[in-house]
ZATI-94958 format. One record per atom (N, C-alpha, C): x, y, z; residue in one letter. Coordinates in steps of 0.001 Angstrom, whole numbers, plus 500000, padded with zeros to 6 digits. Example, Ala and Ser with C-alpha at 12.3 -4.5 7.8 and 13.67 -1.06 7.14 Angstrom:
<rs>
513190494310507800a/512300495500507800a/513200496700507800a/512850497750507080s/513670498940507140s/512900500030507870s/
</rs>
This chain:
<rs>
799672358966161792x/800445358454162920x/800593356927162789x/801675356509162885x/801857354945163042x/801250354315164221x/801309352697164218x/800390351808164648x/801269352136166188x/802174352007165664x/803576351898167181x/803107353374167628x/803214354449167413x/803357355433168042x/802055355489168773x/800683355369168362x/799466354906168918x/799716354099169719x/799877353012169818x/800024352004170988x/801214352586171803x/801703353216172244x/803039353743172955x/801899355176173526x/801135355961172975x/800466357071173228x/799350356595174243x/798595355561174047x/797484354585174629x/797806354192175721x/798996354037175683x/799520352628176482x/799450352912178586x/799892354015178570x/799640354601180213x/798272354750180333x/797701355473179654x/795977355360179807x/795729353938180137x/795518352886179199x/794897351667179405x/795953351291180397x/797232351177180955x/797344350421182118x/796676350912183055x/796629352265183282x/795563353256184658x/794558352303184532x/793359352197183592x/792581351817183823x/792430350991183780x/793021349692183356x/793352348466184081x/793693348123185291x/794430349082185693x/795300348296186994x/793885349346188227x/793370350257187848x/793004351210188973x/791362351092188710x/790735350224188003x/789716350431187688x/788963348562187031x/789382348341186247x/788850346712185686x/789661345706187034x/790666345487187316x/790903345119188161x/790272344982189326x/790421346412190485x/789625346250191565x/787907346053191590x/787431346010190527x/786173345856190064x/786001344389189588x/786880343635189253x/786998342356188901x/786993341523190280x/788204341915191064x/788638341086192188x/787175341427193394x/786422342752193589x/785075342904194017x/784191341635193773x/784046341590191881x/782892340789191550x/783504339450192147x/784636339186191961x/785165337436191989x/784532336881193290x/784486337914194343x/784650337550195576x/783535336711196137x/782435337388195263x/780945337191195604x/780718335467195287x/781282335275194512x/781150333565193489x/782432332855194362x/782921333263195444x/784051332081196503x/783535331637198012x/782039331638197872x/781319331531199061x/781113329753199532x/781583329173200110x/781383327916200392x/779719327519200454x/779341328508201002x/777620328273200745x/777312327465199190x/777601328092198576x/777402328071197026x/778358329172196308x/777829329034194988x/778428330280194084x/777786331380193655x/776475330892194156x/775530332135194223x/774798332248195596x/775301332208196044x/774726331739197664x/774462333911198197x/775184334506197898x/775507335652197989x/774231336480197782x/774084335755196204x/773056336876195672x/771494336059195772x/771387335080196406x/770320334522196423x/769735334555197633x/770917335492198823x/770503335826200361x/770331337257199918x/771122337870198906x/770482339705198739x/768868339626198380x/768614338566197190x/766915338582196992x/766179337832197090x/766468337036197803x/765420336426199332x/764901337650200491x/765862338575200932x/765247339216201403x/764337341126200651x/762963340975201672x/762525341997201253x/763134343352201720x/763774343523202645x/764296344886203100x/764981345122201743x/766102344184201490x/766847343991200970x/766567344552199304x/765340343917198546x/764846344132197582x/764535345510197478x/763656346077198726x/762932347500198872x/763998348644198496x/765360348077199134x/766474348785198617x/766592349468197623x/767169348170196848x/767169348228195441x/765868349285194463x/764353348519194797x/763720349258193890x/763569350649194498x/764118351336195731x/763748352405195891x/765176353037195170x/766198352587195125x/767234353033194512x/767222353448193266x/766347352159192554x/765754352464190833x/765270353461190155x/764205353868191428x/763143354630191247x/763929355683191553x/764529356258192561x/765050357425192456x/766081357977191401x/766683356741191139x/767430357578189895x/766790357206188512x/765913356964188636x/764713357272187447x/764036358018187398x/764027358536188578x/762827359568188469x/763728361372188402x/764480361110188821x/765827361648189034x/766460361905187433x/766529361321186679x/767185361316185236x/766293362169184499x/764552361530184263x/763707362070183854x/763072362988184196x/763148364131185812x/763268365162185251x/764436366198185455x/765437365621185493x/766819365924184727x/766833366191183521x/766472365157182652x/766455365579181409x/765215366772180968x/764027366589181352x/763164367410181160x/763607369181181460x/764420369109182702x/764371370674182986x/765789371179182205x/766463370301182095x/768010370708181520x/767680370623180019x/766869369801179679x/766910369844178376x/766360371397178154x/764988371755178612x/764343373291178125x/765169374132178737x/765818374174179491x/766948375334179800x/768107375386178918x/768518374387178782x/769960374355177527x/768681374810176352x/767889373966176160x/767549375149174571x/767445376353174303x/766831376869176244x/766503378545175577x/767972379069175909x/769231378469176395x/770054379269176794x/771310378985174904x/770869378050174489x/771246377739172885x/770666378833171736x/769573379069172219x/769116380622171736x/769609382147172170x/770227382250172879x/770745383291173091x/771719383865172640x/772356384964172203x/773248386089171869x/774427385708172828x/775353385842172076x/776718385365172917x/776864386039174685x/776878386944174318x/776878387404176319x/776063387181177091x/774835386879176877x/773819386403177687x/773779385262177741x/774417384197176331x/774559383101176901x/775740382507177630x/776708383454177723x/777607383245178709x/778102383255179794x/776680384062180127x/776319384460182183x/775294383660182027x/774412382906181073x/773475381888181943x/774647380207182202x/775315380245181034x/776376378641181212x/776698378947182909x/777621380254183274x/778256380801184061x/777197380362185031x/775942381109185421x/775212380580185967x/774708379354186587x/774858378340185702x/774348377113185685x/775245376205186575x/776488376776185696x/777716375499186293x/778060376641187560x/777603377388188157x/778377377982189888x/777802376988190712x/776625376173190507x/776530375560191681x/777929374166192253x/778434374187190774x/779284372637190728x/780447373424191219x/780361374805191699x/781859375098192669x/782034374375193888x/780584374294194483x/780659374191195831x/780331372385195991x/781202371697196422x/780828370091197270x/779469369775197379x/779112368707197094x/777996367514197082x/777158367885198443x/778215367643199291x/778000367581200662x/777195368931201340x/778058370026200994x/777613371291201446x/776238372021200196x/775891371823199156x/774658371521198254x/773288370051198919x/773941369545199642x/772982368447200256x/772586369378201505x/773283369623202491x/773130370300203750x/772169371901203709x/772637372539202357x/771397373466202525x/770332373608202087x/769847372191201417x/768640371284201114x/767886370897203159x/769364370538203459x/768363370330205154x/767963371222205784x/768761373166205736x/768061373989205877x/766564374378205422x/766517374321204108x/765580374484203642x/764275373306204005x/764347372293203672x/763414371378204127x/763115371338205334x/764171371298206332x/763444371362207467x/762227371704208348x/762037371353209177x/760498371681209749x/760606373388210466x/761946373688211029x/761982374766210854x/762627375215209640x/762472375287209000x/762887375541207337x/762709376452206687x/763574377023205725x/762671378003205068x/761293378067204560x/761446376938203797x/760501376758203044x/758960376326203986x/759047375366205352x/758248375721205959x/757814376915206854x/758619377587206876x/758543379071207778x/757601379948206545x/757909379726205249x/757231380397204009x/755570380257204265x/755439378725204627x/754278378082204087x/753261378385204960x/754182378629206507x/753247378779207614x/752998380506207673x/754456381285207095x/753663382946206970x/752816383142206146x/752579382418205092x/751935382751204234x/750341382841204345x/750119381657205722x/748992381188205591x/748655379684205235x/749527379321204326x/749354377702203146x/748917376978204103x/750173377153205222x/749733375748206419x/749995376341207580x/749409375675208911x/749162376111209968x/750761375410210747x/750607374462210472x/751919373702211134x/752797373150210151x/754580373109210272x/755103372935209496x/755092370709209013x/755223371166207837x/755550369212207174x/756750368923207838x/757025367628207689x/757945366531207580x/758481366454206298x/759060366903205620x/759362366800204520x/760967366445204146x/761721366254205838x/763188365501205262x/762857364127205374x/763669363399205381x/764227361933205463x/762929361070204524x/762618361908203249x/761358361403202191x/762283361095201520x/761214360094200415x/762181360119198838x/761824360693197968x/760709361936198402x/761197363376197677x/761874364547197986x/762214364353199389x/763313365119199463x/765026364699199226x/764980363578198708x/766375362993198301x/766300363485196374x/764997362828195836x/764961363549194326x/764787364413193933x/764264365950195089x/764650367169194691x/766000367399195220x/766848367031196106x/768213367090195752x/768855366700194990x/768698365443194565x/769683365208193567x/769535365891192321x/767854366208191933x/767943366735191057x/768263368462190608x/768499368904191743x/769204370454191759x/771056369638192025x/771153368913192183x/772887368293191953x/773215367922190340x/772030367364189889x/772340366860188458x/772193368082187221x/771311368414187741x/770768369551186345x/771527370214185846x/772317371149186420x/774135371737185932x/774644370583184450x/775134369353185576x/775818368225184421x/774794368668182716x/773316368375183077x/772454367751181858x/772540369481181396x/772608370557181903x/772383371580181035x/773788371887180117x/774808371447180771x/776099371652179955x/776045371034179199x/775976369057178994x/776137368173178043x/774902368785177109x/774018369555177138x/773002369364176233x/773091370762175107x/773849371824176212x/773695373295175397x/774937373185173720x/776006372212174382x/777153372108172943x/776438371439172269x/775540370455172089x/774642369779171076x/773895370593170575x/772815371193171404x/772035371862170449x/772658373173170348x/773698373528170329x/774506374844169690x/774815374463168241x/774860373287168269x/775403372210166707x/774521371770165724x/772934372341166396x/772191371703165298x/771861372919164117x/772076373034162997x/772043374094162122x/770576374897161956x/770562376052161837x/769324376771162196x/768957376829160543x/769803376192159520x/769023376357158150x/768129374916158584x/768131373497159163x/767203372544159372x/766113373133159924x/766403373742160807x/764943374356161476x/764094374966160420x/764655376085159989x/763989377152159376x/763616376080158113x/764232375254156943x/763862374560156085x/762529373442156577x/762512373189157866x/761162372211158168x/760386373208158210x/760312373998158766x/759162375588158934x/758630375654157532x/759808375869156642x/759436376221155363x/758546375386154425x/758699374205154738x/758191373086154381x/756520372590155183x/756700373248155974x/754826373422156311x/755021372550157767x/756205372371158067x/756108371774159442x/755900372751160552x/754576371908161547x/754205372450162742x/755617372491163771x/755835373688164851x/757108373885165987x/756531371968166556x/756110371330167180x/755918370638167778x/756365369307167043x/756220368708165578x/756857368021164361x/758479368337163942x/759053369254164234x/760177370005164155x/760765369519165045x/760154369741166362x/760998369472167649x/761072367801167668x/760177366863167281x/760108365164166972x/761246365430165906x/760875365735164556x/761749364591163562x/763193365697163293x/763194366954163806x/764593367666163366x/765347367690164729x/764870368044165846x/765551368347166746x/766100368013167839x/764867366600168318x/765066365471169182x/766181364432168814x/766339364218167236x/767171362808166645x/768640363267166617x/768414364975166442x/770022364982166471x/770571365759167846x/769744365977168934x/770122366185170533x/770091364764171091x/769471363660170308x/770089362501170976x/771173362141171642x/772186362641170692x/773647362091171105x/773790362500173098x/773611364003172924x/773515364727174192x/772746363787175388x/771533364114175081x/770459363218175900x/770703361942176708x/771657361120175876x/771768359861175889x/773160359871176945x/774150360675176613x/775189360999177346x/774776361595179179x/773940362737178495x/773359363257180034x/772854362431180649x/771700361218180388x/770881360907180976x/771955360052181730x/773565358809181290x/773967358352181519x/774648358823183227x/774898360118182985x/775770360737183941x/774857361080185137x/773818361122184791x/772526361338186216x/772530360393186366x/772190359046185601x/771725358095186088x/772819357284186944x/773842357220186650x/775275356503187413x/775265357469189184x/775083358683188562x/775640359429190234x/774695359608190738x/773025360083190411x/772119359562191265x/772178358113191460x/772347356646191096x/771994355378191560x/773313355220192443x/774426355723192420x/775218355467193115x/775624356377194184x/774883357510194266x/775328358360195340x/775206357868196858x/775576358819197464x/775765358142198847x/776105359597199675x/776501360708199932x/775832361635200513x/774609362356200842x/773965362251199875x/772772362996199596x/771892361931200257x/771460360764200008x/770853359982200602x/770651359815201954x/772630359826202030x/772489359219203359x/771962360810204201x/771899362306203963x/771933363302204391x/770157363706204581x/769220363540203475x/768433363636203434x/767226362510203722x/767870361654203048x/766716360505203581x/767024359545204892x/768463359453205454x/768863358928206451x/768323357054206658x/767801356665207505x/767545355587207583x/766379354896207040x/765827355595207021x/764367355183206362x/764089355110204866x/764927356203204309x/765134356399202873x/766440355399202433x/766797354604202764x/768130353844202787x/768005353651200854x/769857353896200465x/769338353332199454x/770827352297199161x/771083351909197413x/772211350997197914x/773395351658198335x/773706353215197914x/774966353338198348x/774920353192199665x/774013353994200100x/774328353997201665x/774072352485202351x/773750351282201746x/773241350554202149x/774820349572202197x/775276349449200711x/776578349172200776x/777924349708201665x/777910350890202395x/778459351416203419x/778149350765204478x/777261350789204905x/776914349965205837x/777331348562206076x/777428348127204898x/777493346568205038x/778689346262205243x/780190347392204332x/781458346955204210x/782324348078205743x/781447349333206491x/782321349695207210x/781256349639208541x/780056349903208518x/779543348890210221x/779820347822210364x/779104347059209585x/778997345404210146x/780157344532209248x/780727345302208656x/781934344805207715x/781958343034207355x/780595343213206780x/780070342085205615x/780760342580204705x/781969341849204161x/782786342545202934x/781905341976202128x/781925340140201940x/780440339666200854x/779924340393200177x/779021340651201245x/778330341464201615x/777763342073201018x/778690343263201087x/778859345033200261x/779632344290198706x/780462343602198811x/781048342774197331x/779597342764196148x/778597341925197192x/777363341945196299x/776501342860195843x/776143344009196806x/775961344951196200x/776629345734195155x/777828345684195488x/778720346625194330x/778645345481192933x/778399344375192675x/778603343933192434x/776699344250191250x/775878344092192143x/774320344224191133x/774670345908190511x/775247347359191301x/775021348055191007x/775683348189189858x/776984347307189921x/777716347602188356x/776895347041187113x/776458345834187338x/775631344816186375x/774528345773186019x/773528346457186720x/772350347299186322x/772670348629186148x/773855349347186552x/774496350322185574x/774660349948184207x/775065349215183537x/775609348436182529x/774521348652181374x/773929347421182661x/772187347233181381x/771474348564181355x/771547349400182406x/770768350674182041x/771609351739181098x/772539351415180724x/773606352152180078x/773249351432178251x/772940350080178347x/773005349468177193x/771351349765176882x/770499349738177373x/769088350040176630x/768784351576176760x/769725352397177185x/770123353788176575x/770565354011175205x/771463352729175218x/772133353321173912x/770883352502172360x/770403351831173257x/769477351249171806x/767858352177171607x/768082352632173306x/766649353941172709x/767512354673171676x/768589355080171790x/769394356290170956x/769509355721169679x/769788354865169528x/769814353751168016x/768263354435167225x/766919353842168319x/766308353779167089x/765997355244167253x/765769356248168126x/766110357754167785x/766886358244166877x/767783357993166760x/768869358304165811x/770082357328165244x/769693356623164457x/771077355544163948x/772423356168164450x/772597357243163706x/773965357651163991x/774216357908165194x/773390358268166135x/773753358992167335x/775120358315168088x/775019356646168248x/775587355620169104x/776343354526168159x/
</rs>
């Protein structure tokens, strides 16, 4: 294909995402640096304060904790479902991805059934015997990271099952053959080349858990505040545009960097991977 016909093929894509995406994300960040206070006057009132900070690291932490065991449960489910015989592995994919029929919103809400104090899960605990009186167990920030992480796991089991469908079963069987232990196999044959996957999945938990904003605001409510919901607040209650400018403004910057020391774990995991 010629240089012209490429640039003519490109060319609507990159204006979209110029004009609908680098743009309004540009004119966001600019806003924060036109403060008569100063030019950092913005971000030096976000971390001066501690509410403010608590935010943030509770935001961190949840979609860290959130990614990792994302990756942990999606990863051993995409492997054993990568082992399977074509029809069985085509009602567990089937399986996996039905939850992503149904809205964020309505997957958050029967998390509040369940958690609740009249809840299933406490109605379980108290027939059972376990406990006499039911927990508190909404508006935690483990009941926000077992939601998100029954929201994410779908994403990480799909991105992970086409990778390891791709890794050749003569590598396996040739490390076996070669006197390698299952546990050495799974390090130097099987981990370096599900990297690519891993690194992709972990990206896609980590962006929509740190940036979500239903689930938070549904399960953890005020107490669990995190930045999305925190940035809502700022640009449609009290309509601190600044404000919310600055937040949107750290979450893109530490998306970024958590996106870039992803890709250099994946480097030294696997050169090629990235």
């Amino acid at each position: 294909m010629k240089p012209f016909a490429r640039w003519v093929l490109t060319m609507p894509a990159t204006i979209a995402v110029v004009v609908l995406l680098i743009v309004p994300v540009a004119i966001t960040i600019a806003a924060t640096f036109a403060e008569p206070k100063g030019v950092f006057a913005p971000y030096v009132t976000f971390f001066s304060s501690g509410f403010r900070r608590a935010v943030l690291y509770r935001t961190l932490e949840v979609a860290l904790v959130t990614t990792a065991i994302s990756l942990t449960v999606g990863f051993i489910t995409a492997y054993v479902i990568a082992q399977m015989p074509g029809r069985a592995k085509s009602i567990m994919i089937v399986a996996a991805v039905f939850p992503l029929l149904t809205g964020v919103v309505v997957r958050s809400f029967a998390w509040l059934i369940i958690l609740g104090k009249n809840g299933i899960l406490n109605a379980m605990l108290i027939s059972t015997g376990v406990l006499s009186e039911p927990l508190s167990m909404l508006y935690t920030e483990g009941a926000v990271i077992v939601a998100m992480v029954y929201l994410f796991v779908p994403l990480m089991i799909l991105t992970l099952v086409g990778v390891l469908e791709g890794i050749p079963r003569d590598l396996i069987d040739a490390s076996a053959s070669l006197g390698a232990k299952p546990l050495m196999t799974f390090f130097q044959v099987i981990l370096p080349l599900a990297t690519p996957g891993l690194i992709v999945g972990a990206v896609l938990v980590f962006t929509g858990s740190f940036t979500s904003y239903a689930t938070p605001q549904l399960l953890g409510g005020e107490k669990q505040m995190m930045m999305g919901t925190f940035l809502y607040q700022r640009a449609m209650v009290t309509f601190d545009w600044v404000g919310a400018s600055t937040i949107a403004a750290i979450m893109v910057v530490l998306t970024l960097g958590v996106v870039l020391i992803m890709s250099r774990i994946a480097r030294g995991l696997n050169p090629m991977a990235v």
